[in-house]
Structures are given as C-alpha cells and as structure tokens.
C-alpha positions as CSV (number, residue, x, y, z in Angstrom):
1,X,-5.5,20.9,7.6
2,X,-2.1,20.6,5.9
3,X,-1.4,20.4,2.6
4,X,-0.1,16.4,2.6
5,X,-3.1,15.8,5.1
6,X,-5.4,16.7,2.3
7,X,-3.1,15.0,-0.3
8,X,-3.4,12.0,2.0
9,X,-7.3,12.2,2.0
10,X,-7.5,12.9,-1.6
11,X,-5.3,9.6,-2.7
12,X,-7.1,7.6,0.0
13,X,-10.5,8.4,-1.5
14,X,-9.6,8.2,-5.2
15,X,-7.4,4.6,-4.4
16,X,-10.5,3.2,-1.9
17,X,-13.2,5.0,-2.2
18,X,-13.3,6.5,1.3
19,X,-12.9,9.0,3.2
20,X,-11.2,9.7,7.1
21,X,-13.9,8.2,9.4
22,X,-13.5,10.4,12.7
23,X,-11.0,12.9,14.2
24,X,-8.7,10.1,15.2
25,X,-8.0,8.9,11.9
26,X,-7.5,12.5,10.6
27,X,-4.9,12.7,13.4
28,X,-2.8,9.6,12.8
29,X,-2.9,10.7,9.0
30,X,-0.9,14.1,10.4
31,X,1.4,12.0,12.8
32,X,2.4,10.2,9.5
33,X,3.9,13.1,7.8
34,X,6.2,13.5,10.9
35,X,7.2,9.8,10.7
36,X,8.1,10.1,7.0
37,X,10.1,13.3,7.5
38,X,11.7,11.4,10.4
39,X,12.8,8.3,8.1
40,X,13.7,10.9,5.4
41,X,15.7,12.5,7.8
42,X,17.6,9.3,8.6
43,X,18.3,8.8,4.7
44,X,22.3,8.2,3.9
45,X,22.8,8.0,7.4
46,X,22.1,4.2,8.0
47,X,24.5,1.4,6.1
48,X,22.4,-2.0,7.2
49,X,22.2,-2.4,3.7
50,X,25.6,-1.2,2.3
51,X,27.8,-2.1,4.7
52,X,27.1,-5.5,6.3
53,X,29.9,-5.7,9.5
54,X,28.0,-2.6,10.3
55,X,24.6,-4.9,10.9
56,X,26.8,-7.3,12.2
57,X,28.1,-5.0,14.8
58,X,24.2,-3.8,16.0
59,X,23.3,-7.7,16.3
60,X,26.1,-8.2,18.4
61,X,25.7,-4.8,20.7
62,X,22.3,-5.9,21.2
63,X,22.3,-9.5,21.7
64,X,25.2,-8.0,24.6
65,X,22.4,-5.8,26.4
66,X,20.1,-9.1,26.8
C-alpha cells in the first residue's frame, strides 16, 4: 500500500470512523491519487476562470460539434 493510500485510510477512519470495506474500495482509494496528480498536473494550464473569451470560445467549439 502507498504512502497516500494509507494517509487516505488513516483520515477516513479518524474523520468517520471507518475503515476501507473490501478490495474495491481500497482500489478506487489508489485510482484517486492518479486523478489528483492528473488535475494537479493541469494546474496554470486552464484560464476558465481567468480569462473568460477563453470559456466563451470552448462553449462555442462545442455547441459547433452538436
């Protein structure tokens, strides 16, 4: 087990008092660190929120695939 799967175990059980039911759980728990290292990836490179022609544009390009 990784060191943020048992960080994420350790938080879940001291927040709500439980712990990963089965192996699936324990599985999604490791897909979410690659998720969040994706997003964290993605960080300075997406200007929705500082640049709004920029949202504006994606709206457009993707009401024009419809």
């Amino acid at each position: 087990m990784s060191d943020f799967e048992t960080s994420l175990e350790s938080t879940i059980a001291r927040w709500h008092g439980i712990s990963a039911p089965n192996e699936p759980a324990r599985r999604l728990a490791a897909e979410l660190e690659d998720l969040i290292t994706a997003f964290e990836s993605l960080r300075g490179t997406i200007v929705f929120e500082d640049e709004p022609a920029t949202f504006e544009l994606a709206l457009q390009a993707t009401k024009d695939q419809l």
